[in-house]
C-alpha positions as CSV (number, residue, x, y, z in Angstrom):
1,X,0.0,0.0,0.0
2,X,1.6,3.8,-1.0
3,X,0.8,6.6,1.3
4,X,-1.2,9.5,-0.8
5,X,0.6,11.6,-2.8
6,X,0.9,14.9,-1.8
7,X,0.0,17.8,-4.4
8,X,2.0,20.3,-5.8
9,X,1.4,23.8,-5.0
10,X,0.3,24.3,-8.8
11,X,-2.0,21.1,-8.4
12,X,-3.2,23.0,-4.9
13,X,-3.9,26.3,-6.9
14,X,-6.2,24.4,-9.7
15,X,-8.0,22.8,-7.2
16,X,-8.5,26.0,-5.5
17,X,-9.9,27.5,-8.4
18,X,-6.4,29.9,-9.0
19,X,-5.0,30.4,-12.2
20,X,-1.2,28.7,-11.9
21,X,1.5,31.4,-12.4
22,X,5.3,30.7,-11.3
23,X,4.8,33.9,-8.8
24,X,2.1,32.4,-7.3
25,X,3.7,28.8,-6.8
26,X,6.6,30.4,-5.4
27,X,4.5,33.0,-3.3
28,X,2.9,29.4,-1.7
29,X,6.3,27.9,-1.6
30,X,7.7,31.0,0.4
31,X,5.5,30.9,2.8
32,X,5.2,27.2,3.3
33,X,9.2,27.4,3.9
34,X,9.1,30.6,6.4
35,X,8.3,30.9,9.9
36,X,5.5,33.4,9.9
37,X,6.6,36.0,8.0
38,X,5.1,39.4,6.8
39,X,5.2,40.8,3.4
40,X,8.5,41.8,2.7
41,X,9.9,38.6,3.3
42,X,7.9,36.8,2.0
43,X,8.5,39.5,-1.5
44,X,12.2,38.6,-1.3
45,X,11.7,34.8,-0.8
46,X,9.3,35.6,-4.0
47,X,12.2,37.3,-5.7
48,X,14.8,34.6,-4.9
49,X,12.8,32.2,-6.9
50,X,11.5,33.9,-9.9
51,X,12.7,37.6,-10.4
52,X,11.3,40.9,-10.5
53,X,7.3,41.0,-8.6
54,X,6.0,43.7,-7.4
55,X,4.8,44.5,-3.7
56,X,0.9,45.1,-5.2
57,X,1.4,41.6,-6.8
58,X,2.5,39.9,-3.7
59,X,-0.3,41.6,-1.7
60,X,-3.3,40.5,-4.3
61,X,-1.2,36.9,-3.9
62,X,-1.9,36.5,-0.6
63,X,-5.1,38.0,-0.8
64,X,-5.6,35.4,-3.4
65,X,-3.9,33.1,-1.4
66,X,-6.1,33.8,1.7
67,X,-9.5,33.6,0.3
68,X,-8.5,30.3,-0.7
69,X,-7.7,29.1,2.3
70,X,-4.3,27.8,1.0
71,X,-2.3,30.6,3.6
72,X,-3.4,32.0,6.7
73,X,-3.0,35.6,7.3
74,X,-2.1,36.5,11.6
75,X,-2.2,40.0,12.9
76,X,-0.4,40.3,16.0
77,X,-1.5,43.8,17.6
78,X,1.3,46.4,17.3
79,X,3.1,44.5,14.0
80,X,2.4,43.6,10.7
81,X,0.1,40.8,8.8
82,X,2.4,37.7,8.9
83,X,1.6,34.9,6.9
84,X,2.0,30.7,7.3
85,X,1.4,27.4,5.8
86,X,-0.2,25.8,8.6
87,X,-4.3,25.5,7.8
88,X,-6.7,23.7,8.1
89,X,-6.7,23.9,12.2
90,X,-7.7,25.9,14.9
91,X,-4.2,26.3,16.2
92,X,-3.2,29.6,18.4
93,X,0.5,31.8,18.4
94,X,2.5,33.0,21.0
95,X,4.5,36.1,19.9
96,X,7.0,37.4,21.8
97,X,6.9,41.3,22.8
98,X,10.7,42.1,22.6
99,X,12.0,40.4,19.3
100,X,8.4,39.9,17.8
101,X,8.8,35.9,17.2
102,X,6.1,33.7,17.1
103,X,5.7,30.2,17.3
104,X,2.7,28.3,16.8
105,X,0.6,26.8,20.0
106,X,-1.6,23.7,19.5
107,X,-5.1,24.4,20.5
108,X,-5.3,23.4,23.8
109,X,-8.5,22.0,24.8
110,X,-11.4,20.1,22.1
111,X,-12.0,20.8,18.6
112,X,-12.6,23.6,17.2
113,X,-13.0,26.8,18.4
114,X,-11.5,25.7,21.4
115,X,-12.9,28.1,23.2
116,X,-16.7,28.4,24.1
117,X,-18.2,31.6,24.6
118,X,-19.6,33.3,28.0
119,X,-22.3,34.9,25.6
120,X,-22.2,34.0,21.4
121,X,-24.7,36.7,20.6
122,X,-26.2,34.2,18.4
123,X,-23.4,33.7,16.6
124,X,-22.4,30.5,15.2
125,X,-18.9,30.0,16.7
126,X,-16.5,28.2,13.9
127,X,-12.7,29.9,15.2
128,X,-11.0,31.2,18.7
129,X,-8.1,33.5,17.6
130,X,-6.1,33.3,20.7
131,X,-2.5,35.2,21.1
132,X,-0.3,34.3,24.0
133,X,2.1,37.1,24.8
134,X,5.7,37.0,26.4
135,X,9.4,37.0,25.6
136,X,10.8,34.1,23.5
137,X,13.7,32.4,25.2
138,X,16.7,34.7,24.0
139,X,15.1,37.7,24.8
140,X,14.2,36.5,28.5
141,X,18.0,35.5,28.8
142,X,19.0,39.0,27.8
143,X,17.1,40.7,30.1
144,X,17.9,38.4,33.2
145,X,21.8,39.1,31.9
């Protein structure tokens, strides 16, 4: 028996209902390789791998991108939209306040949302966005140096 095949990111952006260009595979490719990263980054990684894009391409990319549901799009408050890989779950970041690292955080209780509501409003609950704040390890070493 032969575990699945996984798809290409150009297979991923048919199915998706994206037109394939090679600035879009590699936009999906740069972020699927980084660790969170906003939009200049992920422009260079962009760059690296195909050339010359512009910064309005790369932000209708991962608009693109979003709607799709092929990257996710975080907003930690106080610093830019950063962008991942990881979908598909209902899993949480921690972001430090020094350096501005994050890391992802499994959800920690249940399925999703993880989190119930006091009062829903009548809303039907389908995410928690939860953001753990606190120094990352180098940056609490500095400060206890």
């Amino acid at each position: 028996m032969t575990a699945p095949r996984t798809p290409t990111p150009a297979e991923e952006l048919r199915a998706a209902g994206l037109r394939v260009t090679a600035a879009r595979v590699a936009l999906l490719e740069t972020v699927r390789d980084g660790d969170h990263l906003d939009v200049e980054a992920i422009a260079a990684g962009v760059r690296d791998r195909v050339g010359r894009i512009s910064l309005q391409a790369v932000y209708e990319a991962l608009n693109a991108l979003t709607a799709a549901g092929l990257v996710r799009r975080i907003e930690p408050a106080g610093s830019p939209a950063r962008f991942e890989g990881r979908v598909g779950d209902n899993h949480h970041h921690i972001v430090c306040r020094s350096c501005g690292a994050v890391a992802d955080v499994d959800c920690a209780t249940g399925q999703a949302p993880c989190l119930t509501a006091s009062d829903d409003h009548g809303f039907l609950i389908d995410e928690a966005e939860v953001i753990y704040w606190g120094l990352c390890p180098a940056c609490a070493d500095a400060r206890a140096s």
